[in-house]
N, C-alpha and C positions, 0 to 999 in steps of 0.2 A: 854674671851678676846674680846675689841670690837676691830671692824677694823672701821675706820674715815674716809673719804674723805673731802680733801678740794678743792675745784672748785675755780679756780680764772681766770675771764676772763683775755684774753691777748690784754695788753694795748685799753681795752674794747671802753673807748670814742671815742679813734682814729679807733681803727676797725670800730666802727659805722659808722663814719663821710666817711670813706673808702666806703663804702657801695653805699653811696648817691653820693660820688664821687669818683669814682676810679682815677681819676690824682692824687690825694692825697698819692695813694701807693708810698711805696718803696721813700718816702720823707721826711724831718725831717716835722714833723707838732707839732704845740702845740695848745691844748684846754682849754679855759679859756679865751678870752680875748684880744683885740687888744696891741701891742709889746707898745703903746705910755697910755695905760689905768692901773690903779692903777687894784690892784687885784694880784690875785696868779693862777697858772697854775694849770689846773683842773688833766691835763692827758697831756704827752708827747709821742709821736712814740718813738719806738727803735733808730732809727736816728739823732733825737735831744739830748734824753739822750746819745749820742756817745760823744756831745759837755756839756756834765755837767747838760745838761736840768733836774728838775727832778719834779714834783708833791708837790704846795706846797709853791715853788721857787715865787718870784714877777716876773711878765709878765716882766717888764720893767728889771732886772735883767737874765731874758731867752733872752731874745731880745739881750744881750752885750755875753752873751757865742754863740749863735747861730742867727746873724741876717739874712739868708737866709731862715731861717725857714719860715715856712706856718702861720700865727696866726689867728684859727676862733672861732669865738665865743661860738660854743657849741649851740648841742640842747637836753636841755634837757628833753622833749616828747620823742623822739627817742630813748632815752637811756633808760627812764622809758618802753616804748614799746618794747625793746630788753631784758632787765630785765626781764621783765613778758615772753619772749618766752623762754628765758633759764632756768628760774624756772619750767615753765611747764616741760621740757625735766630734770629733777632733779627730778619732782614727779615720772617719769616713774620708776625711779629705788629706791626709797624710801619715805614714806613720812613724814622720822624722818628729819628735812630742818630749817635749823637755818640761815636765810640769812643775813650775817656779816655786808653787804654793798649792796649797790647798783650791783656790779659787782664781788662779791666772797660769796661763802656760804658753811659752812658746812653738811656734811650728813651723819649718822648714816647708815651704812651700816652691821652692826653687823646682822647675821641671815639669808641672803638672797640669801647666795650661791647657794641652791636649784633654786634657777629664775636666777640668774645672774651670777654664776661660781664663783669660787677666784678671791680675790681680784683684781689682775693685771688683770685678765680677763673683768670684770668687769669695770672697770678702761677705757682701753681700748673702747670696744662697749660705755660708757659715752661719752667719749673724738670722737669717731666720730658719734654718733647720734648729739652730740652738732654742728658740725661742718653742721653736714646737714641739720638738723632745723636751725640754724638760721646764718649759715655762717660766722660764726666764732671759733677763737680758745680759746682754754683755757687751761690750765696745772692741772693738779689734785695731788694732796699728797695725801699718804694714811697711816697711822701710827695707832697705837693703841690708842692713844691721838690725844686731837682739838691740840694742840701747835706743837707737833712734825708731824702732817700732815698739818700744816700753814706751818713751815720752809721746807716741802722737797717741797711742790708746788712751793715756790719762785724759790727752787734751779732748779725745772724741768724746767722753764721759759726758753725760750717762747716755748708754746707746747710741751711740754711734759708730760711724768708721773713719777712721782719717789715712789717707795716703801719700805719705810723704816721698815724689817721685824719684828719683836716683836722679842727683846732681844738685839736687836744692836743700840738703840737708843745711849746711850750715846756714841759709838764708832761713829756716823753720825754727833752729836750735836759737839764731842770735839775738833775737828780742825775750825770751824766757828767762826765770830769774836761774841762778844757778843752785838753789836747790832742787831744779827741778832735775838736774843730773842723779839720776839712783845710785846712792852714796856718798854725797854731798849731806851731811848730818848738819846738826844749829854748831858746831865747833870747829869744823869745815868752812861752814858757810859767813861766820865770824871771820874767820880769818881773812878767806878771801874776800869781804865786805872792809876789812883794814887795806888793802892794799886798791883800793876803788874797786873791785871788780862786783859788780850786782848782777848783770847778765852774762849769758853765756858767751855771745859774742864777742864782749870783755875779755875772757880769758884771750881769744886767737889775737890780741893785738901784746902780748907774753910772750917772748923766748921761750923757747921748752926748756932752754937752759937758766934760766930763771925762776922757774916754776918747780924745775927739779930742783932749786937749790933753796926751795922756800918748804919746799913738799913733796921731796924726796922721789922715788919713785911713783905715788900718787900725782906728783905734779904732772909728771910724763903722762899720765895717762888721763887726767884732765885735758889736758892738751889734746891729747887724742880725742877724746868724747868730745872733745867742741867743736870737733869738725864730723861728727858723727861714725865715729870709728868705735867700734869693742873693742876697745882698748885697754883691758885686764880690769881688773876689780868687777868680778862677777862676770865676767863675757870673756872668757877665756879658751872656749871649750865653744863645739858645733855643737847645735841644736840637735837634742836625741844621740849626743858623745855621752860614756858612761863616766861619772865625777860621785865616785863615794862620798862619805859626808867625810869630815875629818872629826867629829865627835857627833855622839849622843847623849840628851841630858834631856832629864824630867827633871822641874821644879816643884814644889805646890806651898802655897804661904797660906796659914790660918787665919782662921774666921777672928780667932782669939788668941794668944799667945798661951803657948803650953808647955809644963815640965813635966808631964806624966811619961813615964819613963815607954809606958805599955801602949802610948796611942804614937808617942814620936815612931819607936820602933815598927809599930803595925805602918805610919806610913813609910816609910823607909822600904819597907815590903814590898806595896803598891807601887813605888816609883820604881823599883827594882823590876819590876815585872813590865812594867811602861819601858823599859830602857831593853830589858831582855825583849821584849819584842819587835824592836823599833831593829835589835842587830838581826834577829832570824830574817826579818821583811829583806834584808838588805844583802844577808847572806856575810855576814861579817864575823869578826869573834874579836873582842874586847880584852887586851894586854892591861892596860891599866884601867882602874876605877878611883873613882874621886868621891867625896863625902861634901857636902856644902852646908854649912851651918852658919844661922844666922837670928841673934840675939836679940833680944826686944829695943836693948839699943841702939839696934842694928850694927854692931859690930858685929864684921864677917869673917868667917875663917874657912878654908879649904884644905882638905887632906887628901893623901891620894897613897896609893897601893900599887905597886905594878908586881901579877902573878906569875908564877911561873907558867904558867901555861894558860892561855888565852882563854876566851870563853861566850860563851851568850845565852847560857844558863839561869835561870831568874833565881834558883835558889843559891847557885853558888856565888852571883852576883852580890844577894843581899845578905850573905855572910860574911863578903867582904865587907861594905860599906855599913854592915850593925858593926863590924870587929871596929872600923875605923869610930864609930858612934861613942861605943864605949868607950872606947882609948882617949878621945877629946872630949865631951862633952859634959861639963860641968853639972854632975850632979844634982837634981832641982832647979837650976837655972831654965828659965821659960823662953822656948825658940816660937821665933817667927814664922822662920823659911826652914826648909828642908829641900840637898836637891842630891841626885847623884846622878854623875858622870861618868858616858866610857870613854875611852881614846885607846890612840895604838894601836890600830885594829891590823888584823891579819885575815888574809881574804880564803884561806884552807884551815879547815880544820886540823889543830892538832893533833902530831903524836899522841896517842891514848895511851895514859897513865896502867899501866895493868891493876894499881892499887884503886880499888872503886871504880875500878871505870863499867861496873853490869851497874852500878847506882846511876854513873854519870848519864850513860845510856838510857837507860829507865825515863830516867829525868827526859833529858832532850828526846824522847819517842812521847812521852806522857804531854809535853807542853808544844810539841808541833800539832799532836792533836786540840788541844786546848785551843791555837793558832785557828786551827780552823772552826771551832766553835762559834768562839769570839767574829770571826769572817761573816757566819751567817746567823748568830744572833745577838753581836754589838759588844762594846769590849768588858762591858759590867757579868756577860753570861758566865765565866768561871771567872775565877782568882784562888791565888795561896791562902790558906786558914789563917795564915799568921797576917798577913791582909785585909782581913776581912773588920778591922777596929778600923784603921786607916783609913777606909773608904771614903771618896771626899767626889767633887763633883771634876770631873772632866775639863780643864780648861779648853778655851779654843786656841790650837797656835798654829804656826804655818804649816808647818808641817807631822801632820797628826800622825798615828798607827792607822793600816789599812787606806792609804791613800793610793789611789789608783793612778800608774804614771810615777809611782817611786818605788816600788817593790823592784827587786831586781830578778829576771829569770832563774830558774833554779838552773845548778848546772849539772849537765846531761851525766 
């Protein structure tokens, strides 16, 4: 039987920002964003979500449930530097470490009683070394399953532990609503609200063969999570198994909608370099690339490019996705969004082109140093020239550059 831990910081952004400024305690605050700026709420205090705030929500839509709230922008150095200290206190007690997100990770704790006592024990000494390393809180679940130790950390919130013992899972899961299943969305949860089902326990009185005929492969695996099983969708794979991503993509949407030819392209640049870095972390090289464009009407459109030869390159990256720029992009017409996409990855570096390949080189020896720059003085310390218009502020997202717990070992 294994025992799981799920570590989820509490209301992590805002603790940070708490840190650097204590006025901020015991306030509603939200992170993401000035109250009057386009965008979505990174992270909310316990006090704002009292007024509906939530993670996700538009800044400008937080601002009308909560307009005495705090609105700061977020820094997101800080958070990747908080990350990395709570990871370290995570090694102490295992080093089976699947880090979910930026600020929640799971841990294989199966086997370790010998060092660390049972579980709750355990549990415990986690929940306050965390607190003394790095001054903050977190709530942990611990379940025989990743799913069923996600659900009791929500429910320990904030600071807590909750232990839910092996054999009483379904008795824990079946008074809960069922969007509390992680992947259960509002069009999910619609649906199965059409067929009476509101708790989770609801679902186990379904056929799985009814379930899969209303909801296909998801059904099955509903089925399975409501009796507390990792039953695919996100829980497919053991705690600290290595699961590449199957894409990477940087977005960033303006403060104001823009047709300048010279600032779209400079940001195009930047996302490029977001996106070339996020493959070096991971040790990947990037087959196709994507273009995302996105008009003040919000009519969207995507292109995509697949090269001959793989890559993770930043300049060769954004010479793709400008060619794609140029090719579609209506002349003067004023975008919103900008994003670019890699996929198709391949995990060896390819055959070397002999035609440029001392440039190609040049490049990939010049920007793994840059890589380490950016490690130890944050990711604004170099960038491309042609970048340097684009500059725009950092969003918060799960999974940032330089997260500790997602870089993949370099290989030998």
């Amino acid at each position: 039987m294994k025992t799981i831990f799920h570590v989820d910081m509490d209301a992590f952004f805002v603790s940070v920002e708490e840190l650097f400024d204590p006025s901020l305690k015991g306030k509603a605050v939200v992170v993401g964003g000035r109250p009057d700026e386009r965008g979505v709420v990174s992270a909310a205090s316990y006090e704002a979500r009292k007024f509906g705030v939530h993670s996700a929500m538009p800044l400008r839509t937080a601002y009308k449930h909560c307009p005495h709230a705090i609105f700061v922008d977020g820094h997101p150095e800080r958070y990747r530097e908080y990350s990395g200290r709570a990871f370290q206190v995570l090694l102490r007690f295992s080093p089976q470490i699947e880090m979910a997100s930026i600020d929640e990770a799971y841990i294989d704790m199966s086997g370790t009683e010998r060092l660390h006592g049972p579980p709750l024990r355990a549990a415990h000494a986690l929940h306050e070394t965390m607190r003394a390393e790095t001054s903050l809180n977190c709530s942990i679940g611990i379940a025989a399953s990743r799913l069923v130790a996600k659900v009791s950390s929500d429910q320990a919130k904030p600071n807590g532990v909750l232990w839910v013992i092996p054999g009483q899972e379904v008795n824990f899961l079946a008074p809960l609503d069922v969007r509390k299943i992680p992947g259960v969305g509002k069009v999910t949860e619609k649906s199965l609200h059409a067929l009476g089902i509101r708790k989770v326990g609801d679902l186990t009185q379904f056929d799985e063969s009814f379930l899969e005929s209303r909801f296909g492969k998801w059904g099955l695996a509903l089925a399975g999570k409501a009796r507390g099983l990792d039953a695919g969708g996100w829980f497919d794979s053991d705690v600290g198994a290595d699961s590449d991503p199957k894409s990477i993509s940087h977005e960033h949407t303006y403060g104001e909608d823009t047709g300048d030819s010279e600032v779209l392209e400079a940001t195009l640049a930047r996302l490029s370099e977001m996106v070339g870095r996020r493959l070096r972390e991971n040790h990947l090289y990037a087959r196709t690339l994507q273009l995302k464009l996105r008009y003040s009407d919000f009519s969207t459109f995507t292109r995509a490019h697949t090269l001959e030869r793989a890559t993770q390159v930043d300049t060769e990256i954004f010479d793709e996705v400008r060619s794609l720029f140029r090719q579609n992009w209506k002349r003067g017409s004023r975008i919103r969004l900008l994003g670019v996409h890699a996929s198709s990855f391949e995990a060896a570096e390819p055959q070397p082109d002999l035609i440029g390949e001392d440039k190609h080189e040049r490049w990939k020896n010049a920007l793994e140093a840059a890589d380490r720059l950016r490690d130890k003085y944050g990711e604004s310390a170099v960038s491309l020239a042609s970048g340097m218009k684009g500059g725009f502020r950092e969003r918060v997202h799960e999974n940032p550059v330089g997260l500790r717990g997602k870089q993949k070992p370099a290989e030998p």
